[in-house]
C-alpha positions as CSV (number, residue, x, y, z in Angstrom):
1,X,18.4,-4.7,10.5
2,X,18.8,-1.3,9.9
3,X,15.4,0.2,7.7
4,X,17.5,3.4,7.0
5,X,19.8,0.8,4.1
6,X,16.1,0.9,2.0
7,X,13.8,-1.4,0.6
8,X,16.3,-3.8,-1.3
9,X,18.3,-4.4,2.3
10,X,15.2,-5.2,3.5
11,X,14.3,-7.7,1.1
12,X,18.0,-9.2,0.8
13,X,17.7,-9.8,4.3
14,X,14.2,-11.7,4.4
15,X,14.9,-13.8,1.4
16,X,18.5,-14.5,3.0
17,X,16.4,-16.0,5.8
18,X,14.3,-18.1,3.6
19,X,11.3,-16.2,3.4
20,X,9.2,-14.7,0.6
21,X,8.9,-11.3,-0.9
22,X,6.9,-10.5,-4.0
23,X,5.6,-7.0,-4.5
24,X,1.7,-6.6,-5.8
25,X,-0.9,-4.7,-7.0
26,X,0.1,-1.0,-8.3
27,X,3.8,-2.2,-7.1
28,X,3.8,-5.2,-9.2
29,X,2.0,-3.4,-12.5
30,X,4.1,-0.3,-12.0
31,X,7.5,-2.8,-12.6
32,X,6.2,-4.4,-15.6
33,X,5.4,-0.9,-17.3
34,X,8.6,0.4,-16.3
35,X,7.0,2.9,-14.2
36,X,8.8,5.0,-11.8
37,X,7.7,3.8,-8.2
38,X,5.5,5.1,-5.7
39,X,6.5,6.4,-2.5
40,X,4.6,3.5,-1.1
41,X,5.2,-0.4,-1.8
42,X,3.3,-2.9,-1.2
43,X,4.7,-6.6,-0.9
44,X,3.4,-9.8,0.3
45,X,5.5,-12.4,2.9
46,X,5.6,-15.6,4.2
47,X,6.8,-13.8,7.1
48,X,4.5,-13.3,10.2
49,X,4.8,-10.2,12.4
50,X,7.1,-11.9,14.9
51,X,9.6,-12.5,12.0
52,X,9.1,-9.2,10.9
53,X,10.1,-7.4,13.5
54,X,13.2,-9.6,13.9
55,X,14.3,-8.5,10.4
56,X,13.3,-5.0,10.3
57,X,14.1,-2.3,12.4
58,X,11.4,0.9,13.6
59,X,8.6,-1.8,12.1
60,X,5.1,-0.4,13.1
61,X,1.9,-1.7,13.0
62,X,-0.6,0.9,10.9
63,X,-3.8,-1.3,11.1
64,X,-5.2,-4.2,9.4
65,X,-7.2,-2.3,6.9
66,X,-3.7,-0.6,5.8
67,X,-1.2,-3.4,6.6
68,X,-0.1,-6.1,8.7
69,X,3.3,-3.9,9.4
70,X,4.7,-1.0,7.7
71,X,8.7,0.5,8.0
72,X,9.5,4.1,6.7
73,X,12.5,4.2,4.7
74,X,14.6,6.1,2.8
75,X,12.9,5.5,-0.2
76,X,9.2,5.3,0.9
77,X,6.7,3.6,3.0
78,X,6.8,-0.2,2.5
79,X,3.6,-1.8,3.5
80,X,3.7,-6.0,4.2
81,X,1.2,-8.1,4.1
82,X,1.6,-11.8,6.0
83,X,0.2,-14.3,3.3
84,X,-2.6,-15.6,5.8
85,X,-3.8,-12.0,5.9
86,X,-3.9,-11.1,1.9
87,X,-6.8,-10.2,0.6
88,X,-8.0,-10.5,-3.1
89,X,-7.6,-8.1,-5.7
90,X,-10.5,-5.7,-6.4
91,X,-9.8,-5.7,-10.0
92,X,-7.9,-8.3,-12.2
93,X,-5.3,-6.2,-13.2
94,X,-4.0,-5.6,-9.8
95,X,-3.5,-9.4,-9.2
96,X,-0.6,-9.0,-10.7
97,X,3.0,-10.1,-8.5
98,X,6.4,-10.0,-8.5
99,X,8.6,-11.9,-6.8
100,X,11.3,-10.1,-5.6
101,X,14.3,-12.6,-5.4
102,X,14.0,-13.5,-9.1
103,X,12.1,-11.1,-10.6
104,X,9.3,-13.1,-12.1
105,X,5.6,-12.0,-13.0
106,X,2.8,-14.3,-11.6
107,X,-0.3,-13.8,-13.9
108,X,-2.7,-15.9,-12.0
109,X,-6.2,-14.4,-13.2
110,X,-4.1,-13.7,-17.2
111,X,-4.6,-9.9,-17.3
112,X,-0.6,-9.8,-19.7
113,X,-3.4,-9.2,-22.6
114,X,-4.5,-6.5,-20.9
115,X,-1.0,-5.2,-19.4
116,X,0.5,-5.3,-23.3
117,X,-2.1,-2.9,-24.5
118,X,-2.5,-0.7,-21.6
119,X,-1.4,2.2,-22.4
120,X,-3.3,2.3,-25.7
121,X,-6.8,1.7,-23.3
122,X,-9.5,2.2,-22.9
123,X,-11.2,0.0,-20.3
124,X,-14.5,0.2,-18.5
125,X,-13.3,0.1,-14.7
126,X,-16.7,-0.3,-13.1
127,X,-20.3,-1.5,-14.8
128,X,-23.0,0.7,-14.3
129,X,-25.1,1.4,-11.4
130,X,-23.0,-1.4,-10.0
131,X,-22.1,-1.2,-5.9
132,X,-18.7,-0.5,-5.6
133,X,-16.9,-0.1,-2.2
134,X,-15.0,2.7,-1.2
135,X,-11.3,0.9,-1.8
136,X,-12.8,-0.3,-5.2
137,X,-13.4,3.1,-6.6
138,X,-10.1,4.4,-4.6
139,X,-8.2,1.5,-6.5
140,X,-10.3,2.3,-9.5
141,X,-9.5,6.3,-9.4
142,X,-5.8,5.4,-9.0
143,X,-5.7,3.5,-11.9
144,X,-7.0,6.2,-14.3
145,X,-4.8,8.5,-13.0
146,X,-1.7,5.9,-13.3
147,X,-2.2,3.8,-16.5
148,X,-4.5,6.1,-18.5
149,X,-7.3,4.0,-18.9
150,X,-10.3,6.0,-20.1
151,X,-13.8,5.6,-17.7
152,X,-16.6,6.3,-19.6
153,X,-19.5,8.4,-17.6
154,X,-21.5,5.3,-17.2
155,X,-18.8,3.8,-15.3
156,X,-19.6,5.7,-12.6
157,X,-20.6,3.2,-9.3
158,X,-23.6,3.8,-7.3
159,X,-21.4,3.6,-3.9
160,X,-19.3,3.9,-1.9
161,X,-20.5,1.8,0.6
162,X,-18.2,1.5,3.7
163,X,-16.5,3.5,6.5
164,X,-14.0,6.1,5.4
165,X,-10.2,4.9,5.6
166,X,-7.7,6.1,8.0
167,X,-6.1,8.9,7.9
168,X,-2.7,7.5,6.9
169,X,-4.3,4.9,3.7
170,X,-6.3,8.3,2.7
171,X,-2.7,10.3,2.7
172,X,-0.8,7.4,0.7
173,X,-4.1,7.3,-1.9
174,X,-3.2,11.1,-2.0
175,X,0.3,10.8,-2.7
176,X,-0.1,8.1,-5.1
177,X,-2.9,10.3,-7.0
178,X,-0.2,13.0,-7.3
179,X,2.8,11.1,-8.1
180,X,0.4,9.6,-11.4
181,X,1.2,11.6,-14.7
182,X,-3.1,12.3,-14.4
183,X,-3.8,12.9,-11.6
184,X,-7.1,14.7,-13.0
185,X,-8.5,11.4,-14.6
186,X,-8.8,9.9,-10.5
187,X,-9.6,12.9,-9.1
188,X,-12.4,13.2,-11.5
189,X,-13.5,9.9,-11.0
190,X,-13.5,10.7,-7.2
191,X,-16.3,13.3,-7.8
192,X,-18.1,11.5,-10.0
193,X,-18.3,8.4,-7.2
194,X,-19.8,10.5,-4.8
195,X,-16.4,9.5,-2.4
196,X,-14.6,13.2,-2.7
197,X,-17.1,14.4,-1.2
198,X,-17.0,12.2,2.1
199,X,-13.4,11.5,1.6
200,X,-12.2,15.0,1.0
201,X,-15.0,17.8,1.1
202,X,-12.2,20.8,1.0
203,X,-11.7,19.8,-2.7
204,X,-15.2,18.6,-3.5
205,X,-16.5,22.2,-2.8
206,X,-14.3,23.5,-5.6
207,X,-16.9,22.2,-8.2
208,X,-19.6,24.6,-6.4
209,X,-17.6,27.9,-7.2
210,X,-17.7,29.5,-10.4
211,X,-15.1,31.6,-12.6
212,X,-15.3,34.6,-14.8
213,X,-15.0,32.9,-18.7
214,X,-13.3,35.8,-19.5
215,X,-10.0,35.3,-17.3
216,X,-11.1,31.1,-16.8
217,X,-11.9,29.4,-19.8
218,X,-11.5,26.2,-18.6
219,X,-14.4,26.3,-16.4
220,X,-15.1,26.7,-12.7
221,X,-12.4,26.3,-9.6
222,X,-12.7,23.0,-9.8
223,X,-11.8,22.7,-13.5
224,X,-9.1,25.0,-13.2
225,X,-7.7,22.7,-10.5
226,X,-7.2,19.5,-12.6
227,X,-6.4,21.5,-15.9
228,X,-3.1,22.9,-13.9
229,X,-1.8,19.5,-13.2
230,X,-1.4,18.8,-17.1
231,X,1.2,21.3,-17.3
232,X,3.7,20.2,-14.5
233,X,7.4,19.0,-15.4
234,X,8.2,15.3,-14.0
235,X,12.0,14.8,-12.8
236,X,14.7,13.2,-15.2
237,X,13.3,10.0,-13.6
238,X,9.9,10.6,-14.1
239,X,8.5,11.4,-10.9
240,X,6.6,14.8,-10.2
241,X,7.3,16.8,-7.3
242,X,4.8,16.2,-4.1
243,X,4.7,20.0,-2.9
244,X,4.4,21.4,-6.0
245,X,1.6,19.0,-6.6
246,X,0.5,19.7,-3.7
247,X,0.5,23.4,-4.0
248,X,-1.5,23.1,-7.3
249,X,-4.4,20.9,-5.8
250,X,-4.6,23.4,-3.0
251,X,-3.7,26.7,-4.3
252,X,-7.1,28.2,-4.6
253,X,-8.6,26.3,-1.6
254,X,-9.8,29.7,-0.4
255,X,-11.8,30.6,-3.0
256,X,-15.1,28.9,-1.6
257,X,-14.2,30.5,1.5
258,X,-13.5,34.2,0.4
259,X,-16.4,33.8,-1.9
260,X,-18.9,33.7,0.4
261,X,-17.3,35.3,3.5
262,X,-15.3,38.3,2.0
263,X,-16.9,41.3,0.6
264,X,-15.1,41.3,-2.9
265,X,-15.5,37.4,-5.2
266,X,-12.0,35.9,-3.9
267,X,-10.8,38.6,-1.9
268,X,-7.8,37.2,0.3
269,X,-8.7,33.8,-1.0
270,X,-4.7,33.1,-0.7
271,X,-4.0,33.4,2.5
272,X,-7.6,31.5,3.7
273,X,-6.7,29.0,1.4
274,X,-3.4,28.6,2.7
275,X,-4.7,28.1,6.6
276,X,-7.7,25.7,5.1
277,X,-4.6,23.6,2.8
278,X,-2.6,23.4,6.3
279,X,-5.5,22.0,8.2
280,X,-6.3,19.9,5.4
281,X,-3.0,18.0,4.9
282,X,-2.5,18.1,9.0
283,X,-5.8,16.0,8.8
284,X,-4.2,13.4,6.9
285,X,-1.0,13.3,9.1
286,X,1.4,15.1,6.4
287,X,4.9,15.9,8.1
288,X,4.9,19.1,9.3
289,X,7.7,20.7,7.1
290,X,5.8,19.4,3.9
291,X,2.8,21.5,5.5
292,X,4.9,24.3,5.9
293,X,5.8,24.2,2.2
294,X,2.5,23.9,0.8
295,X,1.2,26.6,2.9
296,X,4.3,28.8,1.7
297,X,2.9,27.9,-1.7
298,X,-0.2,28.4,-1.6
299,X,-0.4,31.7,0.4
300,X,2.3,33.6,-1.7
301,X,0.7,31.7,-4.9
302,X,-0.8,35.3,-6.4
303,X,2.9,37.1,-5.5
304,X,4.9,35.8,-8.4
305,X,2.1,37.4,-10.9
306,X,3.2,41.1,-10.0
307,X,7.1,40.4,-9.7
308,X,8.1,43.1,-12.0
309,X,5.6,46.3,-10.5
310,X,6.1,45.0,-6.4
311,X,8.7,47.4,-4.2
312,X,11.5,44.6,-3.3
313,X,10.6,45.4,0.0
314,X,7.2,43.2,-0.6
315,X,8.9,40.7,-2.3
316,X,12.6,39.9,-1.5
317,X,11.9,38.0,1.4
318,X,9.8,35.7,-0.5
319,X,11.8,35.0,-3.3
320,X,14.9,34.6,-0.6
321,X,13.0,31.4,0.0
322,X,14.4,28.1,-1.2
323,X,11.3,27.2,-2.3
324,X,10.5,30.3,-4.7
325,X,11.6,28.4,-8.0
326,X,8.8,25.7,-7.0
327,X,6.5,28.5,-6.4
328,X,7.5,29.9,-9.6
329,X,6.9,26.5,-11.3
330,X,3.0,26.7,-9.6
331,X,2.3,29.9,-11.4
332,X,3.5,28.7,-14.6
333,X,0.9,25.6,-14.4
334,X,-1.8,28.2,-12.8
335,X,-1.0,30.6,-16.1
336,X,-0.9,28.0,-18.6
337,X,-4.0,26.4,-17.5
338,X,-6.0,29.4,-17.8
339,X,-4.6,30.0,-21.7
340,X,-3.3,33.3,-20.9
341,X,0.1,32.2,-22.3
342,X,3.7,33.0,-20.5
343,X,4.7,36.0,-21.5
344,X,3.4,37.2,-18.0
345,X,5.7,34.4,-16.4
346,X,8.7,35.1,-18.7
347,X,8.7,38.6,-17.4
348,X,8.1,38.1,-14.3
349,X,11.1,35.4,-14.1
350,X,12.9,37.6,-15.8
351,X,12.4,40.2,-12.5
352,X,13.6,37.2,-10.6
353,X,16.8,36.5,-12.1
354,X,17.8,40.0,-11.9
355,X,16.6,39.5,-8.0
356,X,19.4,36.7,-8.1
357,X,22.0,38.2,-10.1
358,X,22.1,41.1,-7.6
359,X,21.5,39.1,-4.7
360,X,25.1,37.5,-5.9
361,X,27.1,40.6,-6.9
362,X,29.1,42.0,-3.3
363,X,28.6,45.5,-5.6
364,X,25.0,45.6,-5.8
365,X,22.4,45.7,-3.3
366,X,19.4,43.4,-3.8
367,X,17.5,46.0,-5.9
368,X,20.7,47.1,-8.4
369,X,21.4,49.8,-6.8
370,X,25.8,50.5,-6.5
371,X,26.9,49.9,-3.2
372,X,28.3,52.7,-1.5
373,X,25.9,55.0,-4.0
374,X,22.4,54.3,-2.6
375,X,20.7,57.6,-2.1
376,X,20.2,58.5,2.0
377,X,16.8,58.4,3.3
378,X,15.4,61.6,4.3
């Protein structure tokens, strides 16, 4: 079967063969709410590996602690689990399953109490001092940032206790993290665990690096980080942009870097954050254009800022980029997180829409000047 036809071909075609499908976990929970899915699924089968790889096409085999098998399609990463293999839920609320041929919710640990008030919360995700392993507080930190539960500061677990996960579990957690309307309510929960820190020290050092109040209100680099991610737009279908998300978590990756090897606070923290957001996200096996992009984000993320006083011979090629309105879109979070307001960014968009308007008109040059009257160089 072909993988490139998506996830429903691929289920159509198992359950035409007799076998199971029934999405759990964050998969399951996300359908009930109505939530827009993941770029990762997870489903459970009846079918082993040898069946699998008779159904579907490119299958691959990511490791146990993952999956049992895993095929990239069109619409996402879908991770099986063979039904001798599944594991138990961490948490009750993830027990949750769907079966994909008719639709139906199994409840087998009655969490629908829980499910029809979720959104109103809050629930205490982990007791006190209790252990927790690492995928508890992962699953833990991605609920926060998914359903909005609220974690009080003496939910915080005295773990993690286990090996780190690989690099490809550790970039779907990511992804998942970003694609959640708060993403600051996991990552906070991260720090607080004590996991960021062993998981993901390039964003645990932001907490160590201080701002001036007077141009960050909202705290250190760290606080600034998570503040920006309230302020992004989700899609008509109510997903959020990865690379802009992306761009945000990373965008001042350099400032623990400039602040201590640079001779002015922050000087050229831009560009060394780009390089440190590129080996980051290459760490965790990120496709090499979606690296590209963030590091186009996050090295030109001061540029848009001075729009309106910058020679278009330091900007044009720049904003020629596709990806400048996304880059626009990151200062607009960065701004707005900082309360400056946006009459910094409406001017400064303004500057780019005349960039576009004259980039357009076959009787302008870039910078408004009348073709045919531009004055010659000396």
């Amino acid at each position: 079967m072909d993988s490139t036809k998506g996830i429903a071909g691929i289920c159509s075609s198992l359950c035409a063969g007799g076998y199971s499908v029934t999405f759990h976990g964050f998969s399951a929970v996300d359908r009930y709410l109505g939530l827009p899915a993941l770029p990762f699924l997870w489903a459970q089968t009846n079918a082993d590996i040898a069946v699998l790889a008779r159904f579907v096409e490119n299958l691959r085999f990511p490791g146990v602690e993952i999956a049992d098998a895993a095929v990239d399609t069109c619409e996402g990463t879908f991770y099986f689990r063979c039904l001798d293999s599944a594991e138990p839920a961490v948490f009750p609320l993830l027990s949750l399953s769907c079966d994909w041929q008719t639709m139906r919710f199994q409840d087998p640990l009655g969490v629908y109490p829980v499910l029809r008030g979720l959104r109103g919360g809050p629930e205490i995700l982990l007791e006190e001092g209790g252990d927790a392993s690492v995928r508890a507080i992962m699953d833990a930190s991605l609920m926060l940032a998914r359903y909005n539960f609220s974690a009080p500061a003496t939910a915080t677990p005295s773990g993690p206790h286990g090996q780190l996960p690989a690099p490809e579990l550790q970039r779907a957690f990511l992804s998942c993290l970003l694609a959640s309307a708060r993403p600051d309510k996991g990552f906070e929960f991260l720090k607080r665990s004590g996991l960021l820190a062993g998981l993901w020290p390039e964003l645990a050092c932001l907490d160590d690096v201080d701002h001036s109040k007077e141009f960050h209100p909202e705290g250190n680099v760290w606080n600034h980080t998570l503040e920006t991610f309230r302020y992004r737009k989700a899609s008509g279908g109510g997903t959020f942009d990865l690379r802009l998300s992306l761009g945000l978590l990373l965008h001042d990756a350099g400032k623990p870097i400039s602040a201590s090897s640079a001779g002015h606070r922050f000087d050229g923290h831009a560009e060394l954050g780009a390089r440190a957001a590129a080996r980051f996200l290459e760490r965790l096996e990120f496709e090499p254009s979606l690296i590209r992009d963030v590091f186009y984000l996050v090295k030109n993320h001061m540029l848009p800022a001075a729009l309106k006083r910058l020679p278009l011979t330091k900007t044009a090629e720049i904003m020629a980029s596709p990806l400048f309105p996304t880059l626009m879109e990151l200062y607009r979070c960065d701004e707005s997180s900082s309360f400056k307001g946006l009459d910094s960014y409406y001017e400064n968009s303004a500057a780019y829409q005349t960039y576009l308007k004259n980039v357009k008109n076959p009787y302008r040059y870039a910078d408004g000047k009348k073709v045919g009257k531009r004055p010659r160089r000396a």
